[in-house]
C-alpha positions, -999 to 999 in steps of 0.1 A, spaced: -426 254 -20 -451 240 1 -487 231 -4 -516 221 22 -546 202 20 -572 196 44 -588 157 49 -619 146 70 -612 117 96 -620 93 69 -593 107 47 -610 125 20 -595 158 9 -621 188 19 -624 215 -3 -645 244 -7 -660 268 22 -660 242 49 -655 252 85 -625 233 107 -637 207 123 -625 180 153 -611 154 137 -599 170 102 -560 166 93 -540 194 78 -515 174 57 -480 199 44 -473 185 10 -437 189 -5 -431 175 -45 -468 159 -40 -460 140 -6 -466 144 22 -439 155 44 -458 162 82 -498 167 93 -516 180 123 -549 164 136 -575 197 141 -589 199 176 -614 225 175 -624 229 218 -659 225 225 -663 204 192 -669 170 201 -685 156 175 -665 165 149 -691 189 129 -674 219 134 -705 234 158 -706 239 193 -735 235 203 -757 211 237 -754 185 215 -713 184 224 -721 184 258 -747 159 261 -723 135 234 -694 146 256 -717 131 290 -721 99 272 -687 95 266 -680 99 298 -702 72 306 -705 48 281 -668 52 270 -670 22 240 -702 34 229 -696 70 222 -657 82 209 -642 110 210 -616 119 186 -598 133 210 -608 134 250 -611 175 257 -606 189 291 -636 219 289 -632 233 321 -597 234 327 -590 216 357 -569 190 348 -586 160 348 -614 145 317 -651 142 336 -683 146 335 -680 184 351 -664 191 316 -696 181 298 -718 202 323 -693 234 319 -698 228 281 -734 229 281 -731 263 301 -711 276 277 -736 269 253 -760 283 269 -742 316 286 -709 319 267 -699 351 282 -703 334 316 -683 303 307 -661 309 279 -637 280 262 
């Protein structure tokens, strides 16, 4: 029988009514260890606290930009072409503003 338990990026175990967030870790426990895990990428979530909201896309421009400054747990490619730019934080900003328009 398996368990699971669900860790932030610093490694302590969330429990409770929390939403997924970037950045989490689903760990599959077997006889209390841990036997494989899975890094949560939730897309449009770049910040790691489970919203999606202009504040991913303007984090997401300065990321872009300023690289060292501002990290990304993982690098998200928001508009689908391909290819990790800026374009990706302006399409995420329009999703936040006309989701139906610009979905994820």
């Amino acid at each position: 029988k398996y368990e699971y338990a669900l860790y932030d990026k610093d490694g302590n175990e969330i429990t409770g009514d929390n939403r997924l967030a970037t950045g989490q870790v689903i760990k599959k426990i077997e006889n209390g260890e841990v036997v494989d895990e899975v890094t949560v990428v939730v897309e449009g979530d770049i910040d790691g606290d489970s919203e999606i909201i202009s504040d991913d896309a303007v984090y997401l421009l300065r990321n872009t930009l300023l690289g060292d400054e501002y990290g990304v747990v993982f690098e998200q490619d928001i508009n689908g072409d391909g290819v990790y730019t800026s374009d990706d934080a302006v399409y995420l900003l329009r999703h936040t503003l006309l989701p139906d328009l610009y979905p994820l």
